[in-house]
N, C-alpha and C positions, 0 to 999 in steps of 0.2 A: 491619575488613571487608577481604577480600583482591579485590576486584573487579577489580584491573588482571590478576590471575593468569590470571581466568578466560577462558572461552571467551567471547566478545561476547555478549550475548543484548540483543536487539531487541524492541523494542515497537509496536503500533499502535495507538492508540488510537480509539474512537468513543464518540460521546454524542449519545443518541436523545432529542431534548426533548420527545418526547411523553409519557416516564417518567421521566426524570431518569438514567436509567439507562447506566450508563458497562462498556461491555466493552473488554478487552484482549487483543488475540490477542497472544501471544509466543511467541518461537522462539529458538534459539542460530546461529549462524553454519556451524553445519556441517547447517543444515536448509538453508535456502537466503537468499540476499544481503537487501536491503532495496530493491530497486528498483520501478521502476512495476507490473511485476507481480507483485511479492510483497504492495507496498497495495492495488491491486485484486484481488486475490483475497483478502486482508479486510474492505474492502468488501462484496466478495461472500458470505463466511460472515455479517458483521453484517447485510446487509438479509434473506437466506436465515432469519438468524434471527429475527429481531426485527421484521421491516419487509415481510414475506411479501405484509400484508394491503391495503396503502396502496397507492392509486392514485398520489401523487406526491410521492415524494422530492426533499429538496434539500439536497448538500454544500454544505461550504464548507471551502475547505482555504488554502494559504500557495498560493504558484505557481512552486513549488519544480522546475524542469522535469523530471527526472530520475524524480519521484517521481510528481507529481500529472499535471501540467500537458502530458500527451502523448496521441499518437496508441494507445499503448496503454489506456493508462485509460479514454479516451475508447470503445475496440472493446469492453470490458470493460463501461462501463454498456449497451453498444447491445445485449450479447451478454444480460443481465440481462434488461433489459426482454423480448428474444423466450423467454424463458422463462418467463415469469413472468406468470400465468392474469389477474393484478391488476393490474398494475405498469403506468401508463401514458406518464409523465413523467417525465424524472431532470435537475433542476437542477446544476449543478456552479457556484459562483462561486469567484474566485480574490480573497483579500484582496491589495488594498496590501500591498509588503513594510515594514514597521516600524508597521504598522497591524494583524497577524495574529494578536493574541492574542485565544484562544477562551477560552469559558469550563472548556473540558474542560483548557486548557495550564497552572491551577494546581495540577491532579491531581500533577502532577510534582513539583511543592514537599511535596505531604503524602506523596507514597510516600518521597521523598527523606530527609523528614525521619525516617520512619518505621525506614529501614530504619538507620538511625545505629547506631553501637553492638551490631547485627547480625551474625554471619558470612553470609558469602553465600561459598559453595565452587561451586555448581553452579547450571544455569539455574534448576530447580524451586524452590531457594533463591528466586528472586526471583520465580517466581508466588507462595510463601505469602506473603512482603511485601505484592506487590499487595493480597492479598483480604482480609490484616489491617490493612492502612494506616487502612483508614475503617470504624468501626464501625454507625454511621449509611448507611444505603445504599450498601454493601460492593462495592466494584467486581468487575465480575463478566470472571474471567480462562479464556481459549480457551486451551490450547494447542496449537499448529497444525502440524499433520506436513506431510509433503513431500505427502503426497495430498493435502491443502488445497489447494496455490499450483499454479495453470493456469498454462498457457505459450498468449499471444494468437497464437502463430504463424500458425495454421489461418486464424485470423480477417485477421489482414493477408496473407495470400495472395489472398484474395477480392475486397481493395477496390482502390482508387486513394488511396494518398495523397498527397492534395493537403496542401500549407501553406497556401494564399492561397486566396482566392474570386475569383471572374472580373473584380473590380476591383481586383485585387493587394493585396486587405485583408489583412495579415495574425489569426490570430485573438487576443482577448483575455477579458479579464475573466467574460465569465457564458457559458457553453456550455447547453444546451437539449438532449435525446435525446429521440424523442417513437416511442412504439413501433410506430404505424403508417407512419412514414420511415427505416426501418431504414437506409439508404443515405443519408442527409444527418446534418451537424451544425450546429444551430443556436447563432449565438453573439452577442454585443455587445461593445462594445469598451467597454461602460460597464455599471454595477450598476442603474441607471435604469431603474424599472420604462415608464415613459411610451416609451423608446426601441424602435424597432424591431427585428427580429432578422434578421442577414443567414445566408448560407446558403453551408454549401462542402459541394459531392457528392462525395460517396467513391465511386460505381459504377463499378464495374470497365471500361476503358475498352474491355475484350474482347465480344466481338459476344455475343447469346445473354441467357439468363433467368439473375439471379445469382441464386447459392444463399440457401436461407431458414438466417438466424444460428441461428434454433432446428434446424434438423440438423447442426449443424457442433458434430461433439464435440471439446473440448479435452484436449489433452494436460497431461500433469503436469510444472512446470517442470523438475523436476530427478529423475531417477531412481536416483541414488547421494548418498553421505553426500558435500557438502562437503570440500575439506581446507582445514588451514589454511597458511597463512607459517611455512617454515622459522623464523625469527624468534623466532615467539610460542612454537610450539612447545618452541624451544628453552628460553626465558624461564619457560613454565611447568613445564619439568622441573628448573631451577636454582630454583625456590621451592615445588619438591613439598614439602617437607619442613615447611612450614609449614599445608599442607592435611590435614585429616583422613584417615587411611591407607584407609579404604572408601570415600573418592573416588580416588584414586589410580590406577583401572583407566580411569575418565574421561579422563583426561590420557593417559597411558600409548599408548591405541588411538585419538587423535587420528589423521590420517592428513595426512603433509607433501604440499602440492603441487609440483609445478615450476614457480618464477618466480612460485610464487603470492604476493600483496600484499595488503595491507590497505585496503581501497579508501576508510580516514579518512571526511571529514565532508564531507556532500554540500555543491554548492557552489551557491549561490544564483544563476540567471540572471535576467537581467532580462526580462519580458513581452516587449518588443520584437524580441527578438535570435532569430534564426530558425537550429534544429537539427534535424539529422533527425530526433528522439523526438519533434519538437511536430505537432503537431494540423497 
């Protein structure tokens, strides 16, 4: 398997426990990054498709801040709910770090094991992996172009981002969206159903009636192809000759950035610690 050659390609996973049912959106690196809004906007495609009908959703993710655990994701469920005819509640909890294995994170062990012994040359390569991995209810794989992934820009224009609530709490563990509060997030600093829910306002601190989230259309994150790292590029023209020559034109029409880098393995922050992506 030549996988270091290749172009990154990226995964997200979900698992709907009302079917057992496991979808994958995947892309390659020259679609667009893996950040907080590139998961919610698969979020967005998974409940869009699967979860249209449910009055109340609830994630549960690690609290990976970069990824899950921000003020983006957070505009992204509020943006959900004002669309959406059914949708009335959206739970998000955030697991303990070293406590956050789901049941969806041994998937990774059987695609892994699966694809052994495999070539994988190109991304598409590793969607057929996925949907052959499990023969018994067959993971089911999106793949997800640049029209997919929303840019929350529009949406954080409108609010106040607060970090703290008016008793310099900062936020934690279980977050609440509730579609008739479109301008508050409801959260706890604990998983504890008995505990109460405190409250930070996002409304805009400017005078006047804020906009309704359901007429505020999103932009598409990225409107051109990616480049990648001199670097890789380089790397993957010095082991063409190992890849099949009708992938070849793949590599070839990469596109090199300036100064661009590989932005490696996201890096775990701890709940407490207060950045500007958080809630």
């Amino acid at each position: 398997m030549l996988s270091g050659v290749l172009r990154e390609t990226y995964m997200y996973r979900a698992w709907d426990v009302y079917d057992l049912a496991y979808m994958y959106c995947c892309w390659d690196e020259t679609t667009v990054s893996r950040g907080s809004q590139e998961i919610s906007s698969c979020l967005k495609k998974h409940l869009l498709t699967h979860l249209k009908n449910h009055k109340h959703v609830i994630a549960y993710s690690d609290a990976c801040t970069r990824q899950n655990r921000n003020i983006k994701m957070s505009l992204m469920w509020l943006k959900l709910l004002a669309d959406s005819d059914k949708l009335k509640i959206i739970d998000h909890k955030f697991l303990v770090s070293g406590h956050s294995y789901l049941p969806n994170d041994r998937n990774f062990g059987t695609i892994k094991s699966f694809s052994k012994q495999r070539s994988v040359f190109v991304a598409e390569d590793w969607y057929q992996i996925i949907q052959k991995a499990r023969t018994k209810n067959p993971f089911r794989v999106y793949k997800m172009e640049q029209a997919d992934f929303a840019s929350t820009k529009q949406l954080e224009q409108v609010i106040t981002n607060r970090k703290k609530n008016d008793n310099n709490c900062s936020v934690n563990w279980w977050l609440r969206f509730k579609k008739e509060e479109p301008y508050k997030i409801f959260y706890k600093e604990t998983l504890n159903e008995d505990v109460s829910f405190y409250v930070i306002n996002i409304m805009p601190s400017k005078k006047g009636r804020p906009p309704l989230f359901k007429s505020i259309t999103l932009k598409k994150l990225h409107n051109n192809v990616l480049p990648v790292s001199a670097n890789k590029k380089q790397n993957m023209m010095e082991r063409l000759q190992f890849i099949s020559p009708v992938y070849h034109s793949v590599y070839q029409s990469l596109i090199v950035g300036d100064n661009n880098e590989d932005i490696g393995p996201l890096e775990y922050v701890e709940p407490n610690v207060v950045e500007n992506d958080k809630v």
